[in-house]
N, CA and C of each residue as an Amber inpcrd file, in Angstrom:
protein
   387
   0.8450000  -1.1740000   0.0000000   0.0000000   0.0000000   0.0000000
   0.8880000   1.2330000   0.0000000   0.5280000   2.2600000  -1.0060000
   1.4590000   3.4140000  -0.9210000   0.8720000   4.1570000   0.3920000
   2.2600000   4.7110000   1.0940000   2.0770000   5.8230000   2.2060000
   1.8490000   6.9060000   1.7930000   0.7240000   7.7930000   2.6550000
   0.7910000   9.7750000   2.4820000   0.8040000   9.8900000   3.7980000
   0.8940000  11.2580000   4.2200000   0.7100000  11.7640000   5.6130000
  -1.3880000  11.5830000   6.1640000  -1.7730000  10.8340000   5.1080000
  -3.0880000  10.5430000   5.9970000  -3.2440000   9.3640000   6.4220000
  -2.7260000   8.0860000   5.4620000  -2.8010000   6.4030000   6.3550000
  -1.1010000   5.6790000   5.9250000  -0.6320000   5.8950000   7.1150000
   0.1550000   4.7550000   7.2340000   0.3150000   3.4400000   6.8430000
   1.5960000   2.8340000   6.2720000   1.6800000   1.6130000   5.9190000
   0.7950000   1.0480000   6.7540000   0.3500000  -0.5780000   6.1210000
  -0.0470000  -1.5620000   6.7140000   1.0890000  -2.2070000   7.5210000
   0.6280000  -2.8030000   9.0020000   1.7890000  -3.2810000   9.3420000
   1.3710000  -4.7720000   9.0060000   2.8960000  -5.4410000   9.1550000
   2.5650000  -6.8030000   8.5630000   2.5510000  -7.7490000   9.5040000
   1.6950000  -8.6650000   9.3640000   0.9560000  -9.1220000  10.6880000
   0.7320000 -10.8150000  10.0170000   1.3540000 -11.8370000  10.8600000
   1.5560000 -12.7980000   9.7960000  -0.4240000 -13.7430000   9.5980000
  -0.5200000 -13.9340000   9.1360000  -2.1990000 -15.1540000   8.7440000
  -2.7840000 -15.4730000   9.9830000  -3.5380000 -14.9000000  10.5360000
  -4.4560000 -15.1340000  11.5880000  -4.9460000 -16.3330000  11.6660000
  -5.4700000 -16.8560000  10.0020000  -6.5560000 -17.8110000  10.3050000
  -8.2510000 -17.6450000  10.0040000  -8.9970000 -17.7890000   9.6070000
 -10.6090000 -17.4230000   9.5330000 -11.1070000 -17.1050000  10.4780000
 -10.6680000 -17.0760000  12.1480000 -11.4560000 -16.4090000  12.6490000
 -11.3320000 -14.9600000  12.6750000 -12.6530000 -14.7090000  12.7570000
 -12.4720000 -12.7030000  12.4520000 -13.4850000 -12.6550000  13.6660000
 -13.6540000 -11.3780000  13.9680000 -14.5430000 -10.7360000  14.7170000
 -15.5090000 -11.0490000  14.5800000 -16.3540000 -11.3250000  16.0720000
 -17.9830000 -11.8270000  15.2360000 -18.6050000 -10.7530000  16.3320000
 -19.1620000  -9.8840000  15.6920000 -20.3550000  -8.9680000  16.0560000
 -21.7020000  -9.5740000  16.2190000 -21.9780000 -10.4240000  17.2780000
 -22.9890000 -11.0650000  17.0800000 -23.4930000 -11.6570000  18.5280000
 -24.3890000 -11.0250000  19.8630000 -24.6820000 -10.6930000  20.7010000
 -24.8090000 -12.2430000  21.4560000 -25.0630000 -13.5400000  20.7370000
 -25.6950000 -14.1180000  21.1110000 -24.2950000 -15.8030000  21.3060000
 -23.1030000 -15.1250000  20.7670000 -22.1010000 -15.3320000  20.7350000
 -21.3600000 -16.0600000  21.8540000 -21.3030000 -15.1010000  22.8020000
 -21.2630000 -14.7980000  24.5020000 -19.7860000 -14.7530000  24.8500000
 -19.6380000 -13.7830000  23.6250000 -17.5900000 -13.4600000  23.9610000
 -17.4580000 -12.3420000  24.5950000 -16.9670000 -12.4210000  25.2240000
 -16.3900000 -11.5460000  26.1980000 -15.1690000 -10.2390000  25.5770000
 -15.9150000  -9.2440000  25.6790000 -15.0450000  -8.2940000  24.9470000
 -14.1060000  -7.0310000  25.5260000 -12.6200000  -6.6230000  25.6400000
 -11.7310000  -5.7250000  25.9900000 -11.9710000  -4.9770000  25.0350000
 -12.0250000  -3.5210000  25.5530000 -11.4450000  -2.3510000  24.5210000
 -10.4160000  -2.0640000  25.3760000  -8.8960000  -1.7220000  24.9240000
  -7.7980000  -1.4180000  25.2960000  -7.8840000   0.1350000  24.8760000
  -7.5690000   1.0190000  26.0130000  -7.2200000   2.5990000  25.2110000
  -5.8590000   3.0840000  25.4680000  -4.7890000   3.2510000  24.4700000
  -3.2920000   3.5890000  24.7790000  -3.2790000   4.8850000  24.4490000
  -2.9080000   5.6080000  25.7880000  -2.4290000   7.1440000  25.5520000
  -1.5640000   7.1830000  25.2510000  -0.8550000   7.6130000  23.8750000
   0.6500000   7.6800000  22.9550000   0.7060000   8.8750000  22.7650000
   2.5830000   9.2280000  22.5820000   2.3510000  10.3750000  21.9650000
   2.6610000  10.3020000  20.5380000   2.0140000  10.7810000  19.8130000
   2.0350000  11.0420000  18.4440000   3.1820000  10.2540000  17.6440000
   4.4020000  10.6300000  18.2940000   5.4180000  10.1030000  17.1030000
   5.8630000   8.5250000  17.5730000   5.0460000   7.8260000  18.6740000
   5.2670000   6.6350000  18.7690000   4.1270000   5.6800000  18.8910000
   2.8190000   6.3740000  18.3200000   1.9870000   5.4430000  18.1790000
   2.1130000   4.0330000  17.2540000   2.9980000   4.4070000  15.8390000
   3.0030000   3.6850000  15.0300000   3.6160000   2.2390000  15.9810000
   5.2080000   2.7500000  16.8440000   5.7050000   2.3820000  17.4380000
   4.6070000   1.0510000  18.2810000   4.2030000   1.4410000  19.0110000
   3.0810000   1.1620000  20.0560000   2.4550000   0.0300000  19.2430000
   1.8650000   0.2200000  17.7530000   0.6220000  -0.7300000  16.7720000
   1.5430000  -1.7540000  16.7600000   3.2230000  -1.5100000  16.4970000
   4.0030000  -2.5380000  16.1040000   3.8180000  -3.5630000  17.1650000
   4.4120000  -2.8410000  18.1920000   4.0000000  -4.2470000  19.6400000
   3.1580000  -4.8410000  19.7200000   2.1740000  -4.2770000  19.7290000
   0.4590000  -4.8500000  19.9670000   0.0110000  -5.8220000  18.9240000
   0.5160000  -5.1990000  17.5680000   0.4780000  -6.4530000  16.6250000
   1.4020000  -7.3720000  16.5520000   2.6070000  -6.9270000  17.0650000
   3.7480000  -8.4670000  16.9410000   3.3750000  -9.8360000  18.0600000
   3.1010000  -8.6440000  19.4620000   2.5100000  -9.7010000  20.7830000
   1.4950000 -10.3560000  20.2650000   0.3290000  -9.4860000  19.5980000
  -0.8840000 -10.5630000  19.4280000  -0.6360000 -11.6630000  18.4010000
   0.2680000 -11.4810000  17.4080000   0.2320000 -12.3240000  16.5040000
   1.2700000 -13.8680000  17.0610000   2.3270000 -13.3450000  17.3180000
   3.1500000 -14.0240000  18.1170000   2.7580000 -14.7540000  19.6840000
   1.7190000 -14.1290000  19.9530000   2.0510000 -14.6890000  21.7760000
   0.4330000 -15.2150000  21.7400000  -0.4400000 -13.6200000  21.8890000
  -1.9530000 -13.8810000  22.2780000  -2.7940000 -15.2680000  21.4520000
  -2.9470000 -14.8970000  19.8110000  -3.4710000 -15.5170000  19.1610000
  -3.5400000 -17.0550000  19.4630000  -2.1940000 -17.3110000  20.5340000
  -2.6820000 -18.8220000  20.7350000  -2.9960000 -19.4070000  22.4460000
  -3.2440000 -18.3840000  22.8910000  -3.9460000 -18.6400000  24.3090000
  -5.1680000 -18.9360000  24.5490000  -5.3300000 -19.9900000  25.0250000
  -6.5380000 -20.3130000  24.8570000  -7.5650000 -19.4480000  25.3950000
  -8.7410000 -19.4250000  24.1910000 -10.2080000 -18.6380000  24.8030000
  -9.6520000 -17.3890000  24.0600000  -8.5170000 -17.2600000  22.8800000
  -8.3310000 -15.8220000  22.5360000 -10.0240000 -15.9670000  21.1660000
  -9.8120000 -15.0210000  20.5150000 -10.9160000 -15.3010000  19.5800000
 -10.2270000 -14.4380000  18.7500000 -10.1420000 -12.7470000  18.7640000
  -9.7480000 -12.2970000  17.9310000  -9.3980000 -10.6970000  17.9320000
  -8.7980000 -10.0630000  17.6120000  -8.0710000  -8.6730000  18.1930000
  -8.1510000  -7.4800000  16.5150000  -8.5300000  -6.3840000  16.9950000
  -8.6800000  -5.4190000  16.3290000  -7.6940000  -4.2140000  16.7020000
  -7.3120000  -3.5030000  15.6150000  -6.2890000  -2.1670000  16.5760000
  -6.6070000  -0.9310000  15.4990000  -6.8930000   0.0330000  16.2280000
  -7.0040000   1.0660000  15.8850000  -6.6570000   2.3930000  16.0700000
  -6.2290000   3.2100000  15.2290000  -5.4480000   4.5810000  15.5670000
  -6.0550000   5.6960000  15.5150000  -6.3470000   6.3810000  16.5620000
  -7.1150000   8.1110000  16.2590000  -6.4780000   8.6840000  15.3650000
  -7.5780000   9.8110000  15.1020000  -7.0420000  10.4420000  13.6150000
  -5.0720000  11.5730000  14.4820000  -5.4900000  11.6370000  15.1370000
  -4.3580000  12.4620000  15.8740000  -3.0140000  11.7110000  16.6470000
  -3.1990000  10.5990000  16.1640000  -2.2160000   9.5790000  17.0110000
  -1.7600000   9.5600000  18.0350000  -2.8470000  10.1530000  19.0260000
  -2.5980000   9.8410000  20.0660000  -3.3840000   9.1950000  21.2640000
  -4.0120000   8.1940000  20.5160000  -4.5660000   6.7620000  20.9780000
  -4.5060000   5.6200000  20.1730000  -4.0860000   4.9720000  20.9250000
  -4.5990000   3.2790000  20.2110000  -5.5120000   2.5060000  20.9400000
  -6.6120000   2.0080000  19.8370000  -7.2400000   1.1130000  20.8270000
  -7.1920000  -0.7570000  20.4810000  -7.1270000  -1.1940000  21.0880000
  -7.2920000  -2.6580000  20.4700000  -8.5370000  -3.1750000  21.2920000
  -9.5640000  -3.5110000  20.2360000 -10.3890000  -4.4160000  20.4290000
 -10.6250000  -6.0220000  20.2510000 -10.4000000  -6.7020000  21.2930000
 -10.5740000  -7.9310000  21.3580000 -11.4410000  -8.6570000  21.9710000
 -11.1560000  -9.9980000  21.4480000 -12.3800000 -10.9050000  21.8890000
 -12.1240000 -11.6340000  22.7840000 -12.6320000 -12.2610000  23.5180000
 -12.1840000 -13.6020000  24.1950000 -13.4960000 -14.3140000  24.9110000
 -13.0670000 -16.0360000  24.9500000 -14.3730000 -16.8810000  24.4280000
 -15.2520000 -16.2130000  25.8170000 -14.7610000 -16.0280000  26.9310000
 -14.9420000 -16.1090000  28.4880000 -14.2860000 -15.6460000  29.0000000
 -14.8770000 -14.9110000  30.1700000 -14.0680000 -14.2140000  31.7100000
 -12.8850000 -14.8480000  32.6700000 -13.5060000 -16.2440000  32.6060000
 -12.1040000 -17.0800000  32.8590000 -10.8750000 -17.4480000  31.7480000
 -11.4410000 -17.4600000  30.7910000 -10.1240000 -17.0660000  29.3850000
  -9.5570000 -16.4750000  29.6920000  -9.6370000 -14.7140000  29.8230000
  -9.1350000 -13.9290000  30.2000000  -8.7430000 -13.5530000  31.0310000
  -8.9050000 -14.0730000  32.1900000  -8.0630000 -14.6030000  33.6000000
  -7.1500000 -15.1390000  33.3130000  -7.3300000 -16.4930000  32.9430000
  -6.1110000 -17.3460000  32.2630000  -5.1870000 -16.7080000  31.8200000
  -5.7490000 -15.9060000  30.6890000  -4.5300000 -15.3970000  29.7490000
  -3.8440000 -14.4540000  30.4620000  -4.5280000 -13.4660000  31.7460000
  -3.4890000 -12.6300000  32.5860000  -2.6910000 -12.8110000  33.5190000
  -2.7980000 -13.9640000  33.9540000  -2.2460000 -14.7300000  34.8090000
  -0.6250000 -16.0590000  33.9850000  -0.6570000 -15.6250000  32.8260000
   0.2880000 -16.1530000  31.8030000   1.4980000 -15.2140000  31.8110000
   2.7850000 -15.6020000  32.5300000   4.0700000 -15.0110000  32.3990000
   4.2210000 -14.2450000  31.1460000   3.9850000 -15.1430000  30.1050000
   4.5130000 -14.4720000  28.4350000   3.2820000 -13.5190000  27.9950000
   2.0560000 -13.7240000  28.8890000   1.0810000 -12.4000000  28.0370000
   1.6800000 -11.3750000  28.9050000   1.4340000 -11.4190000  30.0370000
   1.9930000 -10.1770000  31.1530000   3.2170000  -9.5490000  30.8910000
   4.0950000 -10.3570000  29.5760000   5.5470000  -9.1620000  29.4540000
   5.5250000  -8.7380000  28.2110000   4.1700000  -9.2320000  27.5670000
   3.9140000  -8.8270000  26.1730000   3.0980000  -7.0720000  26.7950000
   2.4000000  -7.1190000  27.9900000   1.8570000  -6.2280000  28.3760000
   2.6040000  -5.1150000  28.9680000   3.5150000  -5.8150000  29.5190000
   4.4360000  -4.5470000  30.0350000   5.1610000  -3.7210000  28.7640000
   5.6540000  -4.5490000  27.8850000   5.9780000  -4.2440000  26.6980000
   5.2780000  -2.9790000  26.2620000   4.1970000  -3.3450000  25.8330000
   3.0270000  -2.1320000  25.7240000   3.1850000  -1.2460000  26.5420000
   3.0200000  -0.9650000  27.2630000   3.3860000  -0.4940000  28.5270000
   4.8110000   0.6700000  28.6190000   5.4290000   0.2110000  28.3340000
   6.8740000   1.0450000  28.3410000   6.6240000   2.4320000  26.8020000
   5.6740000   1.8210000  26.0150000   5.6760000   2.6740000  24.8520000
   4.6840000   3.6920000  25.0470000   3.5310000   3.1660000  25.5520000
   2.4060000   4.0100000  26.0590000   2.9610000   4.6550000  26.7550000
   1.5170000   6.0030000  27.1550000   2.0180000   7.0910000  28.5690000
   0.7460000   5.7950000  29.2950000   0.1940000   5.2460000  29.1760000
  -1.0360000   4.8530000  29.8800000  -2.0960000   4.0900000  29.0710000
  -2.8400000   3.1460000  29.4380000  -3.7970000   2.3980000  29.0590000
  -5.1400000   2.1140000  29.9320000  -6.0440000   1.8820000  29.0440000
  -7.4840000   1.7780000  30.1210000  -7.7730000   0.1400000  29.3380000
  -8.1780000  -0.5010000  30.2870000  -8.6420000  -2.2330000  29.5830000
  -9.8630000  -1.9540000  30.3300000 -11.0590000  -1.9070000  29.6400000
 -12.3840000  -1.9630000  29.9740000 -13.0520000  -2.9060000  29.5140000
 -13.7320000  -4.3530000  30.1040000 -14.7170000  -5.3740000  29.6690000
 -15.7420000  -5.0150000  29.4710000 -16.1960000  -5.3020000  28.1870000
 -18.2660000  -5.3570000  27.9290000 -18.3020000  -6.6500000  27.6690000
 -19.7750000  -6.6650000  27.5310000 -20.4350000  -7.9100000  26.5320000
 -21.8020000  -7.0310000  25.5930000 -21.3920000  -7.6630000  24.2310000
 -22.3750000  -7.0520000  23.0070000 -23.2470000  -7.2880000  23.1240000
 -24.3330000  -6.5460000  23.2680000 -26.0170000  -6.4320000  23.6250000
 -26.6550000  -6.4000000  21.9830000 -26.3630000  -5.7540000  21.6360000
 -26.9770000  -5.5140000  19.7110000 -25.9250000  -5.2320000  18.9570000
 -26.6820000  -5.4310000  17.8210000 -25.0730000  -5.2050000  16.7070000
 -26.7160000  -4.5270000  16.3190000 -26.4110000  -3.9940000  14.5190000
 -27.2940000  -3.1720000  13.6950000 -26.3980000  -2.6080000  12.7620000
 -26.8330000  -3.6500000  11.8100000 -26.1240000  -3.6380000  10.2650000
 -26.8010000  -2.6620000   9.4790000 -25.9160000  -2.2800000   8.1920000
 -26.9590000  -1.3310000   6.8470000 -27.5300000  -2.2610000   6.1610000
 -28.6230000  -1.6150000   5.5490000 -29.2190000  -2.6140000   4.7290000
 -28.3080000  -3.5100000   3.8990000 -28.4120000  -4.3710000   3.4990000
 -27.8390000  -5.4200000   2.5340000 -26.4080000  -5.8460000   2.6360000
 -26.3930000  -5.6080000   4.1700000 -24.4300000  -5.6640000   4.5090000
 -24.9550000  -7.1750000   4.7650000
């Protein structure tokens, strides 16, 4: 993908696999939004970790499902949205030596992060999506 000063390269992130995100209430995955306060010239910095840990470490802990990352228009947030099957998954997985230094990792690049749990009540598609 060619770069401008409005979207950044793609970072390269090796084959996930078919599972993708499932927006779909009835599911019963358990969902993190991660919010990373960055400053500007190391957000890119920041996506790199978050995508090397998840691809490398998370993706195979059990009960992961599936991870999203996203950059404000001002780069100075990242958020990653992920899935996971269950509340005890995600226990599991924090209580895992190698996720916890994938986190600190994060951590050292950020000024700060918020990990907030939901669970999806409705989704509401456009017509003919």
């Amino acid at each position: 993908m060619a770069t401008d000063s409005t979207r950044p390269a793609a970072h390269d992130a090796p084959e996930t696999g078919t599972r993708r995100t499932t927006l779909d209430p009835h599911a019963g995955y358990l969902t993190v939004i991660n919010t990373y306060a960055v400053a500007s010239e190391r957000a890119e910095e920041l996506l790199d970790v978050l995508v090397r840990a998840t691809a490398e470490t998370l993706r195979y802990v059990p009960g992961f499902v599936s991870a999203n990352f996203h950059v404000n228009m001002d780069r100075t947030q990242v958020v990653n949205y992920s899935q996971w099957r269950d509340r005890e998954a995600l226990a599991a997985a924090g209580a895992d030596p190698e996720v916890a230094a994938r986190i600190r990792e994060a951590g050292q690049v950020a000024s700060s992060f918020t990990p907030v749990q939901y669970e999806l009540r409705e989704s509401v598609a456009a017509p003919g999506a």
